[in-house]
Every structure is written in C-alpha cells, then in structure tokens.
Backbone of each chain as ProteinMPNN parsed JSONL, in Angstrom:
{"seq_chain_A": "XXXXXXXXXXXXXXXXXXXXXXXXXXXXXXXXXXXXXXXXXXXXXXXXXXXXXXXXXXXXXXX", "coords_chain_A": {"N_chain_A": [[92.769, 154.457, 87.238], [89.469, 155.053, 86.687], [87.184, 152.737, 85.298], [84.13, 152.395, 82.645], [83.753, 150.176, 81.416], [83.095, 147.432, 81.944], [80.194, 147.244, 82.004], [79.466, 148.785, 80.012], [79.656, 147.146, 78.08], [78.095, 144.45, 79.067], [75.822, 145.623, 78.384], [75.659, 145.595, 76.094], [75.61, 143.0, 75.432], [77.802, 141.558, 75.357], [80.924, 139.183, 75.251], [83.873, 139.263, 76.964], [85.823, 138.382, 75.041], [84.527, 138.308, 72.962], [84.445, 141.538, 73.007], [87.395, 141.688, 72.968], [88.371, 140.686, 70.11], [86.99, 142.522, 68.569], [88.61, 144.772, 69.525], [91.244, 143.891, 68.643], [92.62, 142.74, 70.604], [94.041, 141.204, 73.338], [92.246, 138.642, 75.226], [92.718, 138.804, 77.856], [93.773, 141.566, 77.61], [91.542, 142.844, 77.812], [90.334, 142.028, 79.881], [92.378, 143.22, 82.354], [91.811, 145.448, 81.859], [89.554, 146.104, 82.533], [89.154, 145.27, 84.738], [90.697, 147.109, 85.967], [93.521, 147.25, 86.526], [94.967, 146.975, 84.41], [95.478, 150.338, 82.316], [94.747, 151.856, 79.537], [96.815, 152.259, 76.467], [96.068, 156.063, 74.969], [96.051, 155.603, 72.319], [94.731, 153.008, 72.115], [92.306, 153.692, 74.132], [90.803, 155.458, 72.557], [90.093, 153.587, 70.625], [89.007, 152.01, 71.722], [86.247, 153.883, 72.619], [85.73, 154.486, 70.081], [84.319, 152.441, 69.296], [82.182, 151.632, 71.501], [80.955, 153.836, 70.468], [80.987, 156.58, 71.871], [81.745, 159.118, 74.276], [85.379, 159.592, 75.022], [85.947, 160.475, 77.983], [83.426, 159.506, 78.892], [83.662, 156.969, 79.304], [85.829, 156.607, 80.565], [86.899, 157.106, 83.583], [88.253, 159.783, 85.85], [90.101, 158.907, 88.895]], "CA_chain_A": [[91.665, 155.109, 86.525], [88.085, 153.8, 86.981], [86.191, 152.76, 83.642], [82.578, 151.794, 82.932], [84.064, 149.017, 80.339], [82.465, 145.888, 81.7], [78.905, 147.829, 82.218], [78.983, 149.101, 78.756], [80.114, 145.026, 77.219], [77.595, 144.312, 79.423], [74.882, 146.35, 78.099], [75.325, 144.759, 74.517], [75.88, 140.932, 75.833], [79.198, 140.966, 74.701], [82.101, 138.38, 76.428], [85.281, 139.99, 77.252], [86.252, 137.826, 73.816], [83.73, 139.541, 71.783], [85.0, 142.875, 72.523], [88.835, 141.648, 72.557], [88.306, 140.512, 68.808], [86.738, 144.25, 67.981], [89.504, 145.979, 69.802], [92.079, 143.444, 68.102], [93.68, 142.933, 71.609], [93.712, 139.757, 74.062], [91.041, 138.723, 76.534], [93.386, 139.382, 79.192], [93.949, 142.871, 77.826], [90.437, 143.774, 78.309], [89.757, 142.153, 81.349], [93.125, 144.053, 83.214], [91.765, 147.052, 81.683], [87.995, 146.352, 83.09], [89.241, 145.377, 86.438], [91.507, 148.641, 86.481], [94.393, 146.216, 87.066], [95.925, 148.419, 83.427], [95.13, 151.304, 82.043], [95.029, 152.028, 78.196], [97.144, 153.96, 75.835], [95.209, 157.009, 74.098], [95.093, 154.988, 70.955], [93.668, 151.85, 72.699], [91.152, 153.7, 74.797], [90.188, 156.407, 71.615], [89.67, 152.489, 70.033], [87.539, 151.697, 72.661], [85.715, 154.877, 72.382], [85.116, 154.54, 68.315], [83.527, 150.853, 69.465], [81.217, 152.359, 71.871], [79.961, 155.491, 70.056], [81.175, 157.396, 73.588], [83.211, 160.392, 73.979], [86.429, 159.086, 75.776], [85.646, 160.81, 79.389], [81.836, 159.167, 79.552], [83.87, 155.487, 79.52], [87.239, 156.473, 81.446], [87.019, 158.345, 84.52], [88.939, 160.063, 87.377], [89.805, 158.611, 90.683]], "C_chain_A": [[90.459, 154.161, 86.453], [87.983, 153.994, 85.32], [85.1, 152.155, 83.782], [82.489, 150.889, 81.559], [82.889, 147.703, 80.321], [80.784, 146.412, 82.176], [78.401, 147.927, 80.562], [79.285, 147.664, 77.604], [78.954, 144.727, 77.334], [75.815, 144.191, 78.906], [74.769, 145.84, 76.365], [75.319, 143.239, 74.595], [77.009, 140.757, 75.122], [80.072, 140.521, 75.842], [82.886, 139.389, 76.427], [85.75, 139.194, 75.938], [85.676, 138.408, 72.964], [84.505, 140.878, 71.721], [86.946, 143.194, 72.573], [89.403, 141.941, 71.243], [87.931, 141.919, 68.177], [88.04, 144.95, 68.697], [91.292, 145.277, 68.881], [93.029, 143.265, 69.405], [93.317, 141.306, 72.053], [92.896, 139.882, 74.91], [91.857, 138.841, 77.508], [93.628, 140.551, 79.389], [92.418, 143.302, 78.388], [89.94, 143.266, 79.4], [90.698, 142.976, 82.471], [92.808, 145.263, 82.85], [90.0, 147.07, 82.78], [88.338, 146.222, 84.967], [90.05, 146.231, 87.165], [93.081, 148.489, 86.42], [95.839, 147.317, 85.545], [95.376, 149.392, 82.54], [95.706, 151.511, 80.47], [95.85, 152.711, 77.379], [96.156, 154.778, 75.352], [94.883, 156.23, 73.086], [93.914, 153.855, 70.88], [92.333, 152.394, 73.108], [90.507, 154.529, 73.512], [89.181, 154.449, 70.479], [88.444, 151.733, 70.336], [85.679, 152.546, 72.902], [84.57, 154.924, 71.109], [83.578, 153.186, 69.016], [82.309, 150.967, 70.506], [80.309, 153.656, 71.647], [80.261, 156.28, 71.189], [82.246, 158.004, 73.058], [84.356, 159.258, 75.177], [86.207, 159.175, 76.956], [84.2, 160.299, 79.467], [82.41, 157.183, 79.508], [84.742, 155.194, 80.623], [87.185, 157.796, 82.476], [87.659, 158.393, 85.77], [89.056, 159.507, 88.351], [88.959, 159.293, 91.153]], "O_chain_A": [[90.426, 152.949, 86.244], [88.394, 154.817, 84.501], [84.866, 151.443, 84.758], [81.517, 150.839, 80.804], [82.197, 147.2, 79.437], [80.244, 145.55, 82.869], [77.422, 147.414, 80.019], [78.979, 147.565, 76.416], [78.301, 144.595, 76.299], [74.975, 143.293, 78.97], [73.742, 145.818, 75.687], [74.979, 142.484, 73.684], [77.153, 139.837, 74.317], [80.136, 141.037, 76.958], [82.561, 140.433, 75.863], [86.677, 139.968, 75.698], [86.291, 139.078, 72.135], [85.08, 141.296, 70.716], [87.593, 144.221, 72.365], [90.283, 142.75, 70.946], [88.64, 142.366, 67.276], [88.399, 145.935, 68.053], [92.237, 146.014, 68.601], [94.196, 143.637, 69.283], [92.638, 140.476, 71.449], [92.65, 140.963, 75.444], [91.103, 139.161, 78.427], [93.763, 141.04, 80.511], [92.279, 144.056, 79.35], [89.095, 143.927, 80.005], [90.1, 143.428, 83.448], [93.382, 146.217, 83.375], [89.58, 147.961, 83.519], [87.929, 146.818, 85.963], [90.217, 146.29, 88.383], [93.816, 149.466, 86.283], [96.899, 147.929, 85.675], [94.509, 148.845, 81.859], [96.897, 151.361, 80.199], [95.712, 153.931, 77.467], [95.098, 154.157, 75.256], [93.703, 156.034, 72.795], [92.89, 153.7, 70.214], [91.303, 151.873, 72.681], [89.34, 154.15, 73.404], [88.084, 154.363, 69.927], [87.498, 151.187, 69.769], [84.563, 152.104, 73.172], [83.37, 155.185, 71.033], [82.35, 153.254, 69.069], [81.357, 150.243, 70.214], [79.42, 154.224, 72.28], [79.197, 156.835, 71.463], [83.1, 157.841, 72.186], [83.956, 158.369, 75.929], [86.17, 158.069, 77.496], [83.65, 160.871, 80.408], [81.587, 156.282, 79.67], [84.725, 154.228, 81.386], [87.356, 158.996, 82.261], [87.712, 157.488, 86.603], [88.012, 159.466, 89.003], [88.671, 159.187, 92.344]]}, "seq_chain_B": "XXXXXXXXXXXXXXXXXXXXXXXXXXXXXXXXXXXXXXXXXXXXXXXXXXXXXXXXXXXXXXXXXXXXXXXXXXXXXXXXXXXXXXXXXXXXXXXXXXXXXXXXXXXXXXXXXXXXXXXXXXXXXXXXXXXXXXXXXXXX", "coords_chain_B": {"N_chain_B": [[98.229, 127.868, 83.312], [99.023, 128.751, 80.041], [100.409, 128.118, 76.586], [100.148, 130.579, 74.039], [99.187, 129.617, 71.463], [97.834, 131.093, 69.391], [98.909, 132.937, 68.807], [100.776, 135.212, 66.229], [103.21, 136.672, 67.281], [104.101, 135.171, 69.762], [104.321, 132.636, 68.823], [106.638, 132.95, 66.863], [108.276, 133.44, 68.41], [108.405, 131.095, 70.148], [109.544, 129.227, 68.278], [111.801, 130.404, 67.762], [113.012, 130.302, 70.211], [113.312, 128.0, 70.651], [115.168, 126.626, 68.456], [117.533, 128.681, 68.842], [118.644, 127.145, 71.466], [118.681, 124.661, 70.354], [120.708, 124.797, 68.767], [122.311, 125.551, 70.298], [122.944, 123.979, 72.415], [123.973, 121.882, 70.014], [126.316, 123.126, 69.169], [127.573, 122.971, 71.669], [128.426, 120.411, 72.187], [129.776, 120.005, 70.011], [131.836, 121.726, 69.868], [133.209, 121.256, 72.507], [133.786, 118.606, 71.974], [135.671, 118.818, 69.73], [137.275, 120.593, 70.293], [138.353, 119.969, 72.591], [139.54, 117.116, 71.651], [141.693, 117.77, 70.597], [140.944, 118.521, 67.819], [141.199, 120.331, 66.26], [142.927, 123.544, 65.466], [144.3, 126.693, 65.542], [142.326, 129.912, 64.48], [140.333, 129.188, 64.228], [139.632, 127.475, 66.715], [138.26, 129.607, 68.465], [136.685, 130.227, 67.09], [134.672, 127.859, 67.355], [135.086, 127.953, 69.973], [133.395, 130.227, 70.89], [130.938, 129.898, 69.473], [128.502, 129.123, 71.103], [128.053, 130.826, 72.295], [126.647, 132.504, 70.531], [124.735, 131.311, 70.084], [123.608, 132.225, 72.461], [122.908, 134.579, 72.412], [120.86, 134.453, 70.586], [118.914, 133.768, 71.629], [118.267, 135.819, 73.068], [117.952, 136.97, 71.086], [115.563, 136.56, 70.409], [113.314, 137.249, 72.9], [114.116, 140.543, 72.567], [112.738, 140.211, 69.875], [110.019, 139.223, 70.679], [108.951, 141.575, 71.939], [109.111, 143.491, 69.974], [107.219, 142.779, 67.835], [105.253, 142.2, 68.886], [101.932, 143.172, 69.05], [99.914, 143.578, 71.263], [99.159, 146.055, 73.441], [99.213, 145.472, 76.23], [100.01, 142.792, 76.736], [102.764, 143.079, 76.119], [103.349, 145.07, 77.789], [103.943, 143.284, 79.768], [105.514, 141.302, 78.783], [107.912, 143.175, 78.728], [108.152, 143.702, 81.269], [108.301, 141.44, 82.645], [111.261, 140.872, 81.563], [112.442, 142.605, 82.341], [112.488, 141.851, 85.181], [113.726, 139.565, 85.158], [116.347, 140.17, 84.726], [117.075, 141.959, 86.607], [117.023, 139.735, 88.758], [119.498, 138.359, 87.344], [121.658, 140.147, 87.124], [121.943, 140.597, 90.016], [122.272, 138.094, 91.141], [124.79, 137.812, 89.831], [126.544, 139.636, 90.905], [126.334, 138.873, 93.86], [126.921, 136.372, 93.773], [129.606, 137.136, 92.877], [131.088, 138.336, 94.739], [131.405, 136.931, 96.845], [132.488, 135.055, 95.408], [135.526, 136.596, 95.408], [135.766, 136.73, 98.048], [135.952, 133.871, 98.263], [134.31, 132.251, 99.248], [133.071, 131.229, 97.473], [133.003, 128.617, 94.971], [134.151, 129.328, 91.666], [132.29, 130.109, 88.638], [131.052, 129.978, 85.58], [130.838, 132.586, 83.716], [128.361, 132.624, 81.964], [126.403, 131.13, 83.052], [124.929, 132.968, 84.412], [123.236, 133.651, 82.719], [121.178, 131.53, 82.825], [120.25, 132.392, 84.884], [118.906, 134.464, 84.186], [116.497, 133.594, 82.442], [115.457, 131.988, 84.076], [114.683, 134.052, 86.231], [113.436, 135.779, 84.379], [110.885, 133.245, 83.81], [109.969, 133.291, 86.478], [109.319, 135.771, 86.789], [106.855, 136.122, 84.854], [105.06, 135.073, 86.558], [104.666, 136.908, 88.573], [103.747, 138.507, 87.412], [101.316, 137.167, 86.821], [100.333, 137.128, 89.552], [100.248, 140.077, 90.289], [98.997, 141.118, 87.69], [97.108, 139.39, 86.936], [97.675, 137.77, 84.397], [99.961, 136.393, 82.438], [102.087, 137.076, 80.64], [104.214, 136.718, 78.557], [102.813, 133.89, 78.123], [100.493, 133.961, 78.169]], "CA_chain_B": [[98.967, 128.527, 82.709], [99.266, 127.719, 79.034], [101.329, 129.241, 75.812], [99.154, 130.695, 72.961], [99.616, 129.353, 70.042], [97.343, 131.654, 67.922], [99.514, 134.569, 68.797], [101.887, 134.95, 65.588], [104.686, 136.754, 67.784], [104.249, 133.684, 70.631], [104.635, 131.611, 67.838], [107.753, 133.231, 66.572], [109.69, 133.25, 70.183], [109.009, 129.741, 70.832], [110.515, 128.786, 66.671], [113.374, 130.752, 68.111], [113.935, 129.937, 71.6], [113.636, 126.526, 70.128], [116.116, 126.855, 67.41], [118.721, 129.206, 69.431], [118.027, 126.172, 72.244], [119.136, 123.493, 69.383], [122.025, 125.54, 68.551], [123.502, 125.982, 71.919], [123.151, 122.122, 72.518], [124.746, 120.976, 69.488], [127.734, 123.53, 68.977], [128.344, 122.806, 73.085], [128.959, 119.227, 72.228], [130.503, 119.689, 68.963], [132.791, 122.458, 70.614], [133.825, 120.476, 73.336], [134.697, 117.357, 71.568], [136.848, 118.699, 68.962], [138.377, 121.029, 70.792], [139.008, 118.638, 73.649], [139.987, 116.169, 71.386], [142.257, 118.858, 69.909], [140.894, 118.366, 66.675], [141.588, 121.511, 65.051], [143.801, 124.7, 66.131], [144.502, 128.011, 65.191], [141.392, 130.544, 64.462], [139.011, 127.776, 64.378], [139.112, 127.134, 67.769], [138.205, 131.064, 68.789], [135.204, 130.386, 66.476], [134.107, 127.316, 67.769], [134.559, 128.112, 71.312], [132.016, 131.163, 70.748], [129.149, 129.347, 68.678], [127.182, 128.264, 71.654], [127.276, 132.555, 72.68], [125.813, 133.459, 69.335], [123.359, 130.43, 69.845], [122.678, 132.003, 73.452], [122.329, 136.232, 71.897], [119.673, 134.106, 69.406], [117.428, 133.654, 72.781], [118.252, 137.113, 73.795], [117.137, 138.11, 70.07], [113.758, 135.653, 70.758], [113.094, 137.73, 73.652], [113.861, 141.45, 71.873], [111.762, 140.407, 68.449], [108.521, 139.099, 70.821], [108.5, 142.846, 72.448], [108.888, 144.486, 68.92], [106.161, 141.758, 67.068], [103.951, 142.256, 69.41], [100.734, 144.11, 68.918], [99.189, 143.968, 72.306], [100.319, 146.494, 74.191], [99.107, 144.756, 77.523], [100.94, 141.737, 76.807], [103.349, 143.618, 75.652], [103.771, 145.444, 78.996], [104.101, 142.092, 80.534], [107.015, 140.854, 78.664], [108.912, 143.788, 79.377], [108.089, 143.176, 82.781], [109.387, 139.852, 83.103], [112.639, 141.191, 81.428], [112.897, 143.61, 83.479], [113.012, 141.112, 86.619], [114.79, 138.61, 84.543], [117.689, 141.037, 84.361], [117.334, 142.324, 88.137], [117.758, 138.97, 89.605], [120.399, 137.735, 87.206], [122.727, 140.597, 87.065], [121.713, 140.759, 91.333], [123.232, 137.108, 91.38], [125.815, 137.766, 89.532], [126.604, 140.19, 92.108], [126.423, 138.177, 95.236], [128.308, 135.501, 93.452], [131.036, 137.747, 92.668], [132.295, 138.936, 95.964], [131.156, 135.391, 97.401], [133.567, 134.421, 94.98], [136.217, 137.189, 95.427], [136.607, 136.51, 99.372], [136.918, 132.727, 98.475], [133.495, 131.72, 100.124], [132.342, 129.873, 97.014], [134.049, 127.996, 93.556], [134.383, 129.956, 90.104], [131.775, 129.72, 87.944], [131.309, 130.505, 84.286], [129.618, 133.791, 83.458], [127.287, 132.259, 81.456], [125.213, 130.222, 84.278], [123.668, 133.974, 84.45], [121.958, 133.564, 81.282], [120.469, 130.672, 83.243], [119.524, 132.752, 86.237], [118.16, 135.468, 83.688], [115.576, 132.828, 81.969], [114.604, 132.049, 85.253], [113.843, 135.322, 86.492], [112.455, 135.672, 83.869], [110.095, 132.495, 83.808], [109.724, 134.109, 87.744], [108.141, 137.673, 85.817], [105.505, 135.596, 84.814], [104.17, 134.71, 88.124], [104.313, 137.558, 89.347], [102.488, 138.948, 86.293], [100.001, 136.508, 87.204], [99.749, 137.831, 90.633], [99.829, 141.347, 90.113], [98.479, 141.694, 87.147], [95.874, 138.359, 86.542], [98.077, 137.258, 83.207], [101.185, 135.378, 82.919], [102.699, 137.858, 79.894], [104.469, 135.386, 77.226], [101.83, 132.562, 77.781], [98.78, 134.746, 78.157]], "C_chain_B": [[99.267, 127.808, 80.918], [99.621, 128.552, 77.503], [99.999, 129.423, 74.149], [99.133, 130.881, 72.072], [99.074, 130.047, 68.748], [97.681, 132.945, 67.678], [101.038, 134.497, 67.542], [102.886, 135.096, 66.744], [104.893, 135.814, 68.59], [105.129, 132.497, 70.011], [106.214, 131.573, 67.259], [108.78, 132.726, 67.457], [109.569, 132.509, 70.157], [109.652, 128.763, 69.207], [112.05, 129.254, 66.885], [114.012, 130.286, 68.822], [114.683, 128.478, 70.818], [114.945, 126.374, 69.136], [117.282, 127.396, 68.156], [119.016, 127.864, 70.395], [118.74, 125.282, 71.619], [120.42, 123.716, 69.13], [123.08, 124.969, 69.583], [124.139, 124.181, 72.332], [124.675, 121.648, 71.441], [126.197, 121.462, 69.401], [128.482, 123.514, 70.361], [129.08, 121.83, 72.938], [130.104, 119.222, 71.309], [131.923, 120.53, 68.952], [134.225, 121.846, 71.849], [134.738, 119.087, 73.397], [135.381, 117.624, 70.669], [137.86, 119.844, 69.088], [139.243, 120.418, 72.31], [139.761, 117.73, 73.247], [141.082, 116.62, 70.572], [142.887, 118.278, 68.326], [141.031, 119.283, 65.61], [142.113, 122.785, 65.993], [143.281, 125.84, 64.973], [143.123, 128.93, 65.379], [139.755, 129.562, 64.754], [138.476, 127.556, 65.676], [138.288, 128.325, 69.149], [136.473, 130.792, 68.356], [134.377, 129.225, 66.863], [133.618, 127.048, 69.397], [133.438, 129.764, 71.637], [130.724, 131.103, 70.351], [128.574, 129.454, 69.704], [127.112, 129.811, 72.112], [126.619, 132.992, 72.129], [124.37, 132.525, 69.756], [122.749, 130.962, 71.688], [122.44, 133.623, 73.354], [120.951, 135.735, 71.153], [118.566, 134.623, 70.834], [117.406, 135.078, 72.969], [117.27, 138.224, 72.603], [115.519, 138.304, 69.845], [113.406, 136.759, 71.502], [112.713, 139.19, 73.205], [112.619, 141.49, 70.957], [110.189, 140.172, 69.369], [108.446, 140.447, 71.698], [108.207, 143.581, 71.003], [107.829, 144.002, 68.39], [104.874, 142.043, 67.851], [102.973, 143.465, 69.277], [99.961, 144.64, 70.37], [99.971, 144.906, 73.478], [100.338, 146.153, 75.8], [100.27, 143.609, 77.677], [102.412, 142.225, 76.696], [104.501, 144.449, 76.842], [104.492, 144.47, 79.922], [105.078, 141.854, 80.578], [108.183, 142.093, 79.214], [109.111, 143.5, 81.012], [108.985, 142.052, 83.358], [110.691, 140.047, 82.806], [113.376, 141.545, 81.476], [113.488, 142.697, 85.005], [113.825, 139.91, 86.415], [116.024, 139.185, 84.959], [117.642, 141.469, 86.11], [117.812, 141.158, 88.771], [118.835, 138.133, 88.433], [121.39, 138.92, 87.575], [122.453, 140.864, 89.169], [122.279, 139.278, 92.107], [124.652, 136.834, 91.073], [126.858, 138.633, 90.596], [127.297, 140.356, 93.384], [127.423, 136.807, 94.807], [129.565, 136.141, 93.917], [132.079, 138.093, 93.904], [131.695, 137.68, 96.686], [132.299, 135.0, 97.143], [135.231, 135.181, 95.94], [136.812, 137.064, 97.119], [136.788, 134.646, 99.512], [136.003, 131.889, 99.052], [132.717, 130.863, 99.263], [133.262, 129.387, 95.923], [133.297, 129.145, 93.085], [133.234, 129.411, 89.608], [131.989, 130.249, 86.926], [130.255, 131.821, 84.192], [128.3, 133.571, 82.917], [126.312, 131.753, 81.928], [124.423, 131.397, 83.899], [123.069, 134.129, 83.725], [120.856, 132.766, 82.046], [119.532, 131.512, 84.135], [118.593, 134.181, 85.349], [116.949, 135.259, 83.542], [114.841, 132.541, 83.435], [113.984, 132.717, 85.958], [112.94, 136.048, 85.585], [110.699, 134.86, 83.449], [109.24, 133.403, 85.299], [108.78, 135.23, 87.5], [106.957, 137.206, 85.596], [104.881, 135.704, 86.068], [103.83, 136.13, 88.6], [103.468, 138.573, 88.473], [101.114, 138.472, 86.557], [98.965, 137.077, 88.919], [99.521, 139.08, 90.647], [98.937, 142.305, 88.992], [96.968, 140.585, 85.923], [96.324, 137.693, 84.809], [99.57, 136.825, 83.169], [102.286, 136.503, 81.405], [103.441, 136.997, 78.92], [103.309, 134.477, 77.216], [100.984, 132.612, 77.844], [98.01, 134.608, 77.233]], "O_chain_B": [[99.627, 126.656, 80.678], [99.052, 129.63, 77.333], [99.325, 128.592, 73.539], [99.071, 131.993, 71.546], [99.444, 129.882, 67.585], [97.233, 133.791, 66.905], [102.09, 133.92, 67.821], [103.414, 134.101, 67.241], [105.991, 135.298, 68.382], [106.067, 131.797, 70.392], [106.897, 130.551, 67.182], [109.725, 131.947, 67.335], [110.712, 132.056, 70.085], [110.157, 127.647, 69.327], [113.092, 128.776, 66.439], [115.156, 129.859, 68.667], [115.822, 128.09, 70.558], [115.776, 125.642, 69.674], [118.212, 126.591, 68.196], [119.998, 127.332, 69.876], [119.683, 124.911, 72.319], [121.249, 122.818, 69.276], [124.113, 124.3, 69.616], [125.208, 123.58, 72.446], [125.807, 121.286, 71.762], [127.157, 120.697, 69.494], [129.654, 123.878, 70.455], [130.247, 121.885, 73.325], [131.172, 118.663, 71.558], [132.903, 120.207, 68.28], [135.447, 121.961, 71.947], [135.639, 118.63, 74.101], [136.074, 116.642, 70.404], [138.856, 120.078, 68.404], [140.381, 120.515, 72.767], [140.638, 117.297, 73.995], [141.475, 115.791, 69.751], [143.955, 117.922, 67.828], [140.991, 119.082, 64.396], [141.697, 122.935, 67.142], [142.434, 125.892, 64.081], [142.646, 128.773, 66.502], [138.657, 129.515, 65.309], [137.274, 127.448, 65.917], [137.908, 128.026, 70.282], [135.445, 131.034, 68.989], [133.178, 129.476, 66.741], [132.665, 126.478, 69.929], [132.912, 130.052, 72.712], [129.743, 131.795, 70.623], [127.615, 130.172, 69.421], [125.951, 130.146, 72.347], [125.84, 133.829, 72.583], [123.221, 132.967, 69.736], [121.795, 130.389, 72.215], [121.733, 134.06, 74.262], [120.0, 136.515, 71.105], [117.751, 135.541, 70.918], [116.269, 135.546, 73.028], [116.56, 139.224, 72.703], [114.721, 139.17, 69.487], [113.047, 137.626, 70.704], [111.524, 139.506, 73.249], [111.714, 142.322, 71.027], [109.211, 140.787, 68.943], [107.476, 140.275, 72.435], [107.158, 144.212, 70.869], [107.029, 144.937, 68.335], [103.721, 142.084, 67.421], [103.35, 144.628, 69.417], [99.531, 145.778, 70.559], [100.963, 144.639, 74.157], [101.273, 146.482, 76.53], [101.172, 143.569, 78.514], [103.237, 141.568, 77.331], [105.73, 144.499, 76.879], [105.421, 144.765, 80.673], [105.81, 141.909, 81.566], [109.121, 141.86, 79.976], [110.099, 143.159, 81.662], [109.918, 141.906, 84.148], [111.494, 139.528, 83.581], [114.536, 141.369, 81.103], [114.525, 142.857, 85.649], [114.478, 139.343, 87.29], [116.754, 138.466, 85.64], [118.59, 140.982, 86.726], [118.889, 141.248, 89.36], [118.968, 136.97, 88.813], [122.086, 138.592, 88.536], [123.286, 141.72, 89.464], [122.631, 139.229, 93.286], [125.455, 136.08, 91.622], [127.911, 138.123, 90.979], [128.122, 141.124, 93.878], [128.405, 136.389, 95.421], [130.303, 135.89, 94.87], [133.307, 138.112, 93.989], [131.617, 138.251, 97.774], [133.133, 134.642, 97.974], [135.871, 134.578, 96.801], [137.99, 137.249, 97.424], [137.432, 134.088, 100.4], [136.433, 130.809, 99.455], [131.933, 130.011, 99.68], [134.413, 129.817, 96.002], [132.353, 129.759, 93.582], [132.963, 128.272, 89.989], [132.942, 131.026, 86.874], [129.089, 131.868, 84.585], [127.29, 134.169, 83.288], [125.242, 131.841, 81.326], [123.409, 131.24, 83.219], [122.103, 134.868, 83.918], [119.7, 133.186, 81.991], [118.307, 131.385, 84.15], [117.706, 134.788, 85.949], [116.103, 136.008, 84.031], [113.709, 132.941, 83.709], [112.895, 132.378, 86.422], [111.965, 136.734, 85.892], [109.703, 135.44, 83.017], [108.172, 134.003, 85.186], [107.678, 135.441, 88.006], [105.974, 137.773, 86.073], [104.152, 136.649, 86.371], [102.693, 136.394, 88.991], [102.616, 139.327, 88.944], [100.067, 139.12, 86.534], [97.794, 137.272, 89.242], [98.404, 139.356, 91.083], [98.439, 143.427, 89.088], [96.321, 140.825, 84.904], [95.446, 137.215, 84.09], [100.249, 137.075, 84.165], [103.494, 136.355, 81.591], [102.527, 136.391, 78.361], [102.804, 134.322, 76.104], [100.258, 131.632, 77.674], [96.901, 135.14, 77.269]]}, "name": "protein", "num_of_chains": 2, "seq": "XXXXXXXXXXXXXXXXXXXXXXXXXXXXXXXXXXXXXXXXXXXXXXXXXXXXXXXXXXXXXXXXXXXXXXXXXXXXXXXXXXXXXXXXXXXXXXXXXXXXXXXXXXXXXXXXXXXXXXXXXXXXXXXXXXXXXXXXXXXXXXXXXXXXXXXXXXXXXXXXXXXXXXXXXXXXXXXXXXXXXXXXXXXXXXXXXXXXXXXXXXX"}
C-alpha cells in the first residue's frame, strides 16, 4: 500500500522522531511504514489520520 | 545494531533473559555436583535435575512477555518474526539430527542443545529483519 506519510512529515518539518513520539510508536515503525516496507493496523493508520487532520484514504492509497 | 534501552518491554526481556541465564548456570553446576557427587537421593534428585529446564521455560517466558508488553505493533511484528524462524530452524535441526542420529551417522545429543539452535535462529530473525524489513526487531 502506497502512502503520502513522508510528504505530509515533510510538509510540517517534522523528523521521522517527531512524528514517532506523536504516534507513540518507534522511528523504525514510521520509517517501514513510509518506505511501504509495513503497512499499518486501522488503529495505527486512523492515529495517523487524527495527527494529520486527513481522512484515512487522502494519506493511504491503493496500488 | 544496538539494544534499546528506553523501551520498558526491551528492558524487561533482557532483566529476564539475564536472570533465567543466571539460573540455568548456577542450578547446572549445582545439579551436577551434588548429584554427581551423589549428594542427595530420592525426590530431590528429580527436582534438581529439572531446575536448569524451568531456568530455560524462564527465557521462553522472556521471549512470550516481550510480544505481550509490547506496544509497537511494528516491532512487535518483528519479534514474532524472529520466533517464528527461531522455531523453524530449531525444530528443522532437530529433525535432521534425529534420523542422522537414528541411522547411526552422528553421536546422541541432549534435546536441549535445540534451545540453543532456537536462540540462534532466533538471533538469525533479526538479520533478516534487518534485511527485509530495515530493523533488527528486539534491538530496534
């Protein structure tokens, strides 16, 4: 599943540590999630979601 | 590669390993020399030749509690991972031992080595965590 994770980090100047600490996860989770490498549960990505103001499908999208 | 100490559950598993680890050591020795030196009989010696199993289920419990403790469910994925291939190549040596053994092509060993070959396939999970998935899963 593609995502537009490290665009939208990006877009606030946040590290992959910045937005680890807001999602309460590890910097390794959010960089295997930005480089596709793993894919979120619902609660993680709805977490991710809250933390971007974004509906779920305008962050995480389709092959 | 390097273990991360500001992760409580990390923290936990290696207070355990360590501890089950200490265990296994001392009730091996303390097993061996006084039932070698056949310093005590009857029930006693049932219970002292089993300590160092309970002290090697502790690691197995290390292992269980840092999947349940854990919060991340990435990392989280990981460890299973590794304990997943832990368990493929020990019980996959145990295996090839066995009928190795059974036609006579190698010595007897003790069942327990495969704990050894578990930890190792397991240490092994890492890596390949690292390669497939850019994180090492316990030491991430």
């Amino acid at each position: 599943m593609k995502n537009r994770l490290k665009v939208l980090r990006a877009e606030r100047d946040w590290r992959q540590q910045d937005l680890a600490q807001r999602l309460e996860v590890s910097r390794q989770s959010v960089n295997a999630i930005e480089t596709g490498k793993y894919d979120p549960s619902l609660p993680l990505a709805f977490r991710i979601a809250d933390i971007f103001a974004l509906p779920i499908e305008q962050i995480f999208l389709r092959d | 590669m390097e273990f991360n100490f500001s992760s409580k559950p990390n923290r936990r598993f290696l207070v355990r390993l360590g501890i089950s680890t200490m265990v296994l050591g001392l009730s091996q020795a303390a097993a061996k020399y006084l039932i070698g030196e056949e310093l005590v009989d009857g029930p006693l010696i049932w219970a002292l030749a089993l300590f160092p199993a309970l002290a090697m289920v502790g690691m197995f419990y290390a292992c269980g509690m840092l999947i349940v403790e854990q919060k991340d469910e990435f990392v989280r994925m990981l460890v299973l991972r590794q304990l997943v291939i832990g368990t493929g190549i020990a019980i996959s040596f145990a295996s090839g031992w066995g009928f190795l053994e059974k036609f006579g092509l190698v010595d007897h060993i003790y069942p327990f080595y495969f704990v050894i070959a578990f930890f190792g396939g397991f240490g092994f999970g890492g890596l390949v965590n690292r390669l497939t998935h850019g994180a090492w899963g316990e030491m991430s």
